[in-house]
C-alpha positions in Angstrom: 17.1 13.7 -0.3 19.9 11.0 -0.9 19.7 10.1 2.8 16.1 9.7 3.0 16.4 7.9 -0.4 19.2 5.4 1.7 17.1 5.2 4.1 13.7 4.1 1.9 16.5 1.1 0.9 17.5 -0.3 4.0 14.0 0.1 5.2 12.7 -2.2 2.3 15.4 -4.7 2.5 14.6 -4.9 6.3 10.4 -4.8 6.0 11.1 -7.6 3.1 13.2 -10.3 5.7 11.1 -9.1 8.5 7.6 -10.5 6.3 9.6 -13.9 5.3 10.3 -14.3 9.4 6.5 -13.8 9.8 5.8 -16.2 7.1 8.3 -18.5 8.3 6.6 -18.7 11.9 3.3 -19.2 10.6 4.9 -22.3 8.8 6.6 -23.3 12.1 2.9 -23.0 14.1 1.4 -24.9 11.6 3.7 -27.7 11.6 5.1 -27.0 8.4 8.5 -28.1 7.6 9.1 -28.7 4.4 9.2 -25.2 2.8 10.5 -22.4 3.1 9.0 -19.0 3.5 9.9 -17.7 -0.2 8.1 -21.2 -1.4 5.0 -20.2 0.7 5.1 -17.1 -0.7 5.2 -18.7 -4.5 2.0 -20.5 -4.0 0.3 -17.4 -2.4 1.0 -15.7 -5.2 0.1 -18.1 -7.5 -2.8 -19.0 -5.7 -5.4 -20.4 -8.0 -3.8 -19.6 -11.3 -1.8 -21.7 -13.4 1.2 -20.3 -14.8 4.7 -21.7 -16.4 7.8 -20.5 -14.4 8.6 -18.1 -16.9 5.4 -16.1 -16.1 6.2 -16.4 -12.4 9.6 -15.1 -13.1 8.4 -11.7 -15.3 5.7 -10.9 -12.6 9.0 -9.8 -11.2 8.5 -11.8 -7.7 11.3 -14.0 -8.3 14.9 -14.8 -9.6 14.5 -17.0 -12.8 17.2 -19.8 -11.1 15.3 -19.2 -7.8 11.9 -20.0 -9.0 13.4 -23.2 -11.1 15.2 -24.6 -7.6 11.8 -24.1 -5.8 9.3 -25.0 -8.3 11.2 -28.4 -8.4 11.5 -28.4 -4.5 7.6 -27.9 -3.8 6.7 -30.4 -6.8 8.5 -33.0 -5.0 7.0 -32.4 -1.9 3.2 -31.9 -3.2 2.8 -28.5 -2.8 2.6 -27.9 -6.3 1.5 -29.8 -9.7 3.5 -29.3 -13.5 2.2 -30.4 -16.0 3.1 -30.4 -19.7 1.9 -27.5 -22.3 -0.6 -29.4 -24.5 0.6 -26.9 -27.3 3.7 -26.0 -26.8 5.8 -29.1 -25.0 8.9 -27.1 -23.6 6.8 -25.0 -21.4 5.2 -26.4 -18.0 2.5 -25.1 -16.0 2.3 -24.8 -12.5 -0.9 -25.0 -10.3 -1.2 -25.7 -6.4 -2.2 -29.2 -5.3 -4.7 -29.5 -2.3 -1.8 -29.5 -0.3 -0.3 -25.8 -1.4 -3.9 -24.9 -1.6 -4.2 -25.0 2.2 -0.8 -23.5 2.8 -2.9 -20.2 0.4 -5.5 -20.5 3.1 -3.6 -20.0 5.7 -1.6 -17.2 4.4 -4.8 -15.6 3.3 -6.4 -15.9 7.1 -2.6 -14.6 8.7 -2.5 -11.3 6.1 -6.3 -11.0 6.9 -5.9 -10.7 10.4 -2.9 -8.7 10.0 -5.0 -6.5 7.7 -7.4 -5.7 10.5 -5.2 -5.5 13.1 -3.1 -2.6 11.1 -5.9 0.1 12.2 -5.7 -0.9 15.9 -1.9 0.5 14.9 -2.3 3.9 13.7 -2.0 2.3 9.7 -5.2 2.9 7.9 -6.4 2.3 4.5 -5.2 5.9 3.1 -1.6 5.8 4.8 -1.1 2.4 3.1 -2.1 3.3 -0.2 -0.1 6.4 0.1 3.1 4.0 0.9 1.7 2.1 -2.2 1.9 4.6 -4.3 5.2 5.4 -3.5 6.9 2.2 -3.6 5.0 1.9 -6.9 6.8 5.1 -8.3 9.8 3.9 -6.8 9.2 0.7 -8.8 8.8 2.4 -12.1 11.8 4.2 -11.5 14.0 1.7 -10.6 12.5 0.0 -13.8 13.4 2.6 -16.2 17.2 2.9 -14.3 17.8 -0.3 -14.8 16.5 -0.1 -18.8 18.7 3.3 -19.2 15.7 5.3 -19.6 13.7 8.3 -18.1 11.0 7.3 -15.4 7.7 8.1 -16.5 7.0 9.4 -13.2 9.5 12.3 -14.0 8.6 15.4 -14.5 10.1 17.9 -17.4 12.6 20.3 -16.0 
């Protein structure tokens, strides 16, 4: 068990790098040289919401001094727009501008066409939500370990 649990690790640390070199080419073919795959990645995920950095930060995507060093990085190139809380003035939110909009486009149309492509691959619909599942145990897990409780996905001896 512990080696196939070593072996779930480095194989998530590698898949992980491997997606922000795919990212980063799409930004290279598209010209795109002022951000970085992890930013492209931020404005994906936040897509069309609007949320402060503190809510990007517990959605669990991203380090807390991370998110602050790109957030500023991406406003000062136009990918993204903060603006003031009107009710509560410490707190900014963040929305894509036009600009990090398109780069959300883009990203969509890549992980659509890597989406279809998967089943020309032998990766179908139920052996990815399988994988889901279990990185999604894993998760929970991991989340309790780190807390200093019992997973909930733990069954009673």
């Amino acid at each position: 068990m512990k080696g196939s649990y070593l072996e779930t690790i480095a194989l998530i640390e590698r898949l992980h790098r491997q997606c922000m070199e795919v990212v980063k080419a799409e930004l290279d073919r598209l010209g795109v040289r002022d951000l970085n795959a992890v930013q492209a990645m931020i404005l994906f995920n936040l897509g069309d919401s609007e949320l402060t950095v503190g809510e990007l930060t517990q959605r669990g995507y991203y380090l807390g001094s991370n998110v602050s060093y790109n957030v500023k990085k991406m406003v000062e190139a136009g990918y993204l727009k903060q603006e003031r809380s009107p009710h509560d003035k410490r707190a900014t939110h963040l929305s894509c501008s036009d600009k990090g909009m398109e780069i959300c486009k883009q990203l969509d149309k890549l992980f659509g066409v890597h989406a279809e492509d998967l089943s020309g691959n032998g990766i179908d619909r139920q052996a990815l939500s399988t994988a889901n599942d279990s990185l999604h145990r894993l998760e929970g897990y991991w989340a309790a370990a780190r807390m200093g409780t019992r997973s909930p996905f733990t069954t009673a001896a």
